[in-house]
N, C-alpha and C positions, 0 to 999 in steps of 0.2 A: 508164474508171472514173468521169469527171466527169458523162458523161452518163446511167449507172447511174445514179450519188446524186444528179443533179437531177430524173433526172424520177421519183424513187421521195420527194423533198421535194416537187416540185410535186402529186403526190395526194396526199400525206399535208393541204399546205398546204388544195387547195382542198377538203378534204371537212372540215377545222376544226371543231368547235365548242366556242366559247367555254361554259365550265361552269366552276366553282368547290366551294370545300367547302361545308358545311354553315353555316359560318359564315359566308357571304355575305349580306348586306343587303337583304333582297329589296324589290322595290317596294312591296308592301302592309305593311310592315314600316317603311318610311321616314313613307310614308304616316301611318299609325298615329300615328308619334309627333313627327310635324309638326303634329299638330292637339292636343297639348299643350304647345307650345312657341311656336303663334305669336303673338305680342301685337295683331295686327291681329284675327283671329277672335277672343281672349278678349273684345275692345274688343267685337265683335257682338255677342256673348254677355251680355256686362255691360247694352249697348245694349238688347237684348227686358227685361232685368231691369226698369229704367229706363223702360221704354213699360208694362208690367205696374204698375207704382206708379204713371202718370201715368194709368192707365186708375181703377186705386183711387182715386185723389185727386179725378176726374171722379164719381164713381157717389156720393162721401163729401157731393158740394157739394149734389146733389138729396135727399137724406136728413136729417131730423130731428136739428135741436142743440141739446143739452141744458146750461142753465149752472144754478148752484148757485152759493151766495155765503153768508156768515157774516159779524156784523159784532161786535165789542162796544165800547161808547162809555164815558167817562167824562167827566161835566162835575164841575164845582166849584158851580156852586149847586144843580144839580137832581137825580132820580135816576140814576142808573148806566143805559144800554139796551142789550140785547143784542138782535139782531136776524137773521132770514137770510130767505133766498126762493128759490125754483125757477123756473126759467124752459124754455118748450120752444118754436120758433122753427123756421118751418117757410117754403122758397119754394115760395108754390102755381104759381104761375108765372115762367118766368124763360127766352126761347127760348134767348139766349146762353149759358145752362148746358147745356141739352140739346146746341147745336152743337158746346160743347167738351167732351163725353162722346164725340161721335160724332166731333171730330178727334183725340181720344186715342185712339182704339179702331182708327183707321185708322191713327195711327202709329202703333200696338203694331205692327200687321200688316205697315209697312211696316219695321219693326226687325228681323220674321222675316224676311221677303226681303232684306233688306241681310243676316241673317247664310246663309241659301243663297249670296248672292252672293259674302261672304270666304267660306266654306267649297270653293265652285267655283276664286275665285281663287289659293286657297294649294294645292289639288289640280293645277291646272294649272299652277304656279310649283314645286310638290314634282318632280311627274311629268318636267317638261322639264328640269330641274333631276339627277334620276336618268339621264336618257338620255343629256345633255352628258356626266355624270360616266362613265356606260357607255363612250361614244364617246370620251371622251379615253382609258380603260384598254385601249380596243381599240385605239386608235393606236400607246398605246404597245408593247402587246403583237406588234405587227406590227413595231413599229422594232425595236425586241428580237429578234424573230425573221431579220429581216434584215441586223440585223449577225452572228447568230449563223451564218447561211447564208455572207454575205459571207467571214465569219473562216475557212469552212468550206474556200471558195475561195480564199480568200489560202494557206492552206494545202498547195492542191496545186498551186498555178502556180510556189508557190517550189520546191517537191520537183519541181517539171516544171524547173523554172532552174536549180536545183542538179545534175538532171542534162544542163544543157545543150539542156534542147530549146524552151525560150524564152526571150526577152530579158531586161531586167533594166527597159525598159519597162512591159514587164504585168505584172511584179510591183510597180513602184509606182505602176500607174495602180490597180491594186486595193486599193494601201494606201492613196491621196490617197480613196478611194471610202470605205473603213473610216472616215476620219477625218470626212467628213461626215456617215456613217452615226450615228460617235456625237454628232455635234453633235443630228441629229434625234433622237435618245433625251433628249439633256438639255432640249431644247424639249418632246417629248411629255411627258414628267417634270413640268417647270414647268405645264405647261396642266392635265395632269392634279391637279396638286397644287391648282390655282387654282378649277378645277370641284367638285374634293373640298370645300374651303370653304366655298365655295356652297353646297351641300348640309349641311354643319357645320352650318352656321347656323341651317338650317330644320328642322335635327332634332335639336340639341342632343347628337350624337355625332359621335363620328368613325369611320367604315366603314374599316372595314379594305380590300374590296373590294366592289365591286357587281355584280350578275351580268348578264351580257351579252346582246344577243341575237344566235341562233343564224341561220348563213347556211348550214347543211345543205339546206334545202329552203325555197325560196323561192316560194311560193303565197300570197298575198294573202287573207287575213280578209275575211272578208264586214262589209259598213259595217252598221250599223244601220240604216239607210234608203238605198236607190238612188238616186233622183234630187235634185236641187237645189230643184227645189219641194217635197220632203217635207224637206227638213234647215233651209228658211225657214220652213215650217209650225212645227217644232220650236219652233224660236228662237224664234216668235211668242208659243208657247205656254209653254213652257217657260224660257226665258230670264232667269234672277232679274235681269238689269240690267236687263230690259226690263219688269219685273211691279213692279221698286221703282219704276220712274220712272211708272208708271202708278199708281200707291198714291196715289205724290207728288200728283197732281192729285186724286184724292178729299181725300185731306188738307187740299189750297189749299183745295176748295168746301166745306169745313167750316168752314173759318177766315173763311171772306168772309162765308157764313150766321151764325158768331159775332157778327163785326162789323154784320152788318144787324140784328143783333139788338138794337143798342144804340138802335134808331128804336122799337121798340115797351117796350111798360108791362111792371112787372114788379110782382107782389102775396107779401105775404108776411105770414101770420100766425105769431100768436104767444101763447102760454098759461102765466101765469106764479102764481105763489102769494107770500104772502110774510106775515112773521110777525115781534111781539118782545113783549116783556115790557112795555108799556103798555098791552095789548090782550087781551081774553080769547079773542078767535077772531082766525086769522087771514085772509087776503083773498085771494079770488081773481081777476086779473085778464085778460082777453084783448082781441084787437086784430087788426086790419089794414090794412095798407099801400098802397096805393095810388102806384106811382110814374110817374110821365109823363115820360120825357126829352123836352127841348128840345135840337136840336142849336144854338144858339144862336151857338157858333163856329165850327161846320163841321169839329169833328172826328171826329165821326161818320162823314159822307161821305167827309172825307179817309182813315180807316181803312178804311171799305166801298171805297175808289178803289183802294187798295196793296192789299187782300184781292183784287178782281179782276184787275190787274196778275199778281199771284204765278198765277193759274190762268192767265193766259195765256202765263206763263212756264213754269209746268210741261209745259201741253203744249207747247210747244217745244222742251222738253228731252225729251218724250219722243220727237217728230218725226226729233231730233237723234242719240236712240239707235236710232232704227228703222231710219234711213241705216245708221250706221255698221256695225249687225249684219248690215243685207242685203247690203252691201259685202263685209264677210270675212265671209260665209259662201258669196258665191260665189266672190272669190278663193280659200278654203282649199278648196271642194270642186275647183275646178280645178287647185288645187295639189297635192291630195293624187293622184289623176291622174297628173298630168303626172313628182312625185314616183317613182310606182311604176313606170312606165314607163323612169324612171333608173334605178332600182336594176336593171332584166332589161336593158338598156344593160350598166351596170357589169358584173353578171355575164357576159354575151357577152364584152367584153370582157376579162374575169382569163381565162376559158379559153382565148382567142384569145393572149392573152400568154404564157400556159402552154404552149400549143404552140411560140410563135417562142422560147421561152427554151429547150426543147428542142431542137427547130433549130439554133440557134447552139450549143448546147455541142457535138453531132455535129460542126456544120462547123469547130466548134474543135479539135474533136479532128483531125478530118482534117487540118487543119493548113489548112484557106479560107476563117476567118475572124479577125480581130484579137479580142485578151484585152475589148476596149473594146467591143465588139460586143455576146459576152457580160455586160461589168459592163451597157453600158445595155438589154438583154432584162430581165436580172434585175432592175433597180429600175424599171423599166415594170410587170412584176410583181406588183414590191409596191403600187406606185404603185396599179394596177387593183386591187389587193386594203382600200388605203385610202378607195379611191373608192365600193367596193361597199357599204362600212361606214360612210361619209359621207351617201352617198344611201340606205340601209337606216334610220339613225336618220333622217335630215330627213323623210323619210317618214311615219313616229312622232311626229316633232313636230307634223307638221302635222295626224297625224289627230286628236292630242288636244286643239291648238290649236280646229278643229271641232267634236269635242264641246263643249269648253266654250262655243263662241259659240251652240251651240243649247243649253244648258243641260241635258248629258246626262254631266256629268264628274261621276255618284255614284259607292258604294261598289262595285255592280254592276259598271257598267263599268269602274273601276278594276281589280277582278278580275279581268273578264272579257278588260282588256286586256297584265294578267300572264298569263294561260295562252296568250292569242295570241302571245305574243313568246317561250313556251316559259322561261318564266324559272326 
């Protein structure tokens, strides 16, 4: 009988697929409303706002100012005068205004790519984040189902003891088995509750459950790109950490041409009227400026010294992200590899333990093997069955880990990596 109902549990177990109701959390759901919720992207957002005014305030400085003024006087011995005048104030020349138009306008550009780059890093921090939370509910869901098998067993060794045909041994080597069983549900429990949080946070709800992915048929999704030299190309191109730190450096050679700016002349006219009641017409005045700096303390040069410094700094910070992305982009594409190639392991494995689990219950029945044989078949079992779903999510993490170092973790692939996981 024991062997009936184990191996009519072990197909039912390994043909599983984890599904949920309608009210499950799905990824592009989480997603969604993670990017209402997170104060780092608002911060980007706010940021482009902030380089759009700094861009205005630059275009305001080359354009015509207009002042206006009124006066009215009163003396004690002579007449009363009221008086006003216009004025209109114009720089014809001025290089350092044009440089800090054209470093405003680079840093508006580099405020969008820093907000591409929160938007990638809270996608990739959502997404790994829903999978953790996946993978702890599938753990527990396995502990759960393993004590409910175990309980199913303890069940019939005692009806096998009660009538005498086993010891009083394997009935409490299967109860000392129950007892750790439930200790592993109260630990799945705590992790799961602790990943759920994590999640909390970044979506400003609490999931009731998240939906799983499915180990019915295990076939590997096609990458977006094959080889290692096209997912470095990617990154090259596409990469917003790598497009900010590159802005960065246009930005520095703006700031340095400001500051050279301050060795040459700067001209400024200006067109003004002005009028009062001592006078029957009023007057029209204009003018021009003529400025020559003298760097006379060398502050000039020490600004133009720190303005070149900063460009030689930036590119080294760009140098510094060029390493780090060609780095993990060939660990993760080997990773993701070596990753997938666990998971068809794992799986070989749960069948191969499905068989010895059947095995033993036969030679248990026959009476030529110990109760102990059987309990350790079955938590091998499960065991294989936690590892398939260990190595199945680490998998997933690392492919999305990937996209984002090539900078391909949009709404597209987001979707695109919900229907791969059959969610």
């Amino acid at each position: 009988m024991t062997s009936r109902y184990f191996l009519s549990r072990v197909s039912v177990l390994f043909a599983l697929t984890f599904s949920f109701s309608c009210f499950s959390l799905t990824m592009e759901e989480a997603w969604q409303l993670s990017k209402t919720n997170a104060p780092d992207y608002e911060i980007a957002h706010i940021d482009v706002q902030i380089g759009e005014t700094v861009v205005s305030s630059g275009q305001s400085a080359l354009l015509p100012s207009l002042d206006a003024s009124a006066s009215a006087n009163w003396n004690q011995d002579t007449d009363n005068t009221d008086s006003y005048s216009l004025g209109v104030s114009q720089t014809i020349w001025d290089s350092s205004l044009w440089s800090n138009l054209d470093s405003a306008q680079a840093s508006y550009l580099k405020t969008k790519l820093e907000l591409a780059k929160a938007r990638d890093s809270l996608a990739q921090q959502v997404l790994s984040t829903y999978l953790q939370v996946a993978s702890a509910q599938s753990e527990l869901l396995l502990a759960e189902n393993k004590f409910a098998e175990g309980h199913k067993l303890l069940q019939i060794i005692e009806k096998r003891y009660r009538a005498g045909r086993v010891t009083s041994v394997d009935v409490e080597e299967i109860r000392a088995n129950q007892i750790l069983e439930r200790a592993n549900i109260l630990e799945a429990k705590g992790n799961l509750q602790t990943q759920t949080a994590e999640l909390t946070a970044l979506i400003n709800q609490i999931p009731d459950q998240v939906e799983q992915i499915s180990t019915d048929s295990l076939s590997e999704p096609p990458m977006l790109v094959k080889s290692e030299h096209q997912w470095l190309k990617l990154a090259k191109d596409h990469s917003p950490e790598l497009l900010a730190v590159v802005q960065s450096i246009k930005v520095s050679e703006f700031d340095r041409q400001s500051a050279q700016g301050g060795y040459y002349p700067t001209v400024k006219g200006n067109l003004g009227y002005s009028d009062d009641d001592r006078y029957s017409d009023g007057e029209f005045n204009a003018g021009l400026t003529l400025n020559l700096p003298i760097d006379l303390n060398g502050s000039t040069r020490a600004n133009v010294e720190e303005a070149s410094l900063n460009v030689l700094k930036a590119k080294q910070d760009k140098r510094k992200v060029e390493i780090d992305i060609e780095k993990r982009i060939r660990q993760q594409y080997t990773q993701v590899s070596i990753n997938w190639d666990r998971v068809l392991i794992a799986n070989d494995l749960v069948e191969s333990n499905a068989k010895v689990l059947s095995s033993k219950e036969k030679l248990y029945d026959a009476g030529k093997s110990e109760a102990s044989d059987v309990i350790n078949a079955h938590n091998s079992f499960y065991e294989a069955k936690v590892s398939l779903e260990t190595n199945l999510y680490s998998y997933w993490l690392e492919r999305i880990s990937l996209l984002y170092t090539a900078g391909q973790l949009n709404d597209e692939t987001i979707l695109t990596i919900s229907q791969a996981l059959q969610l």
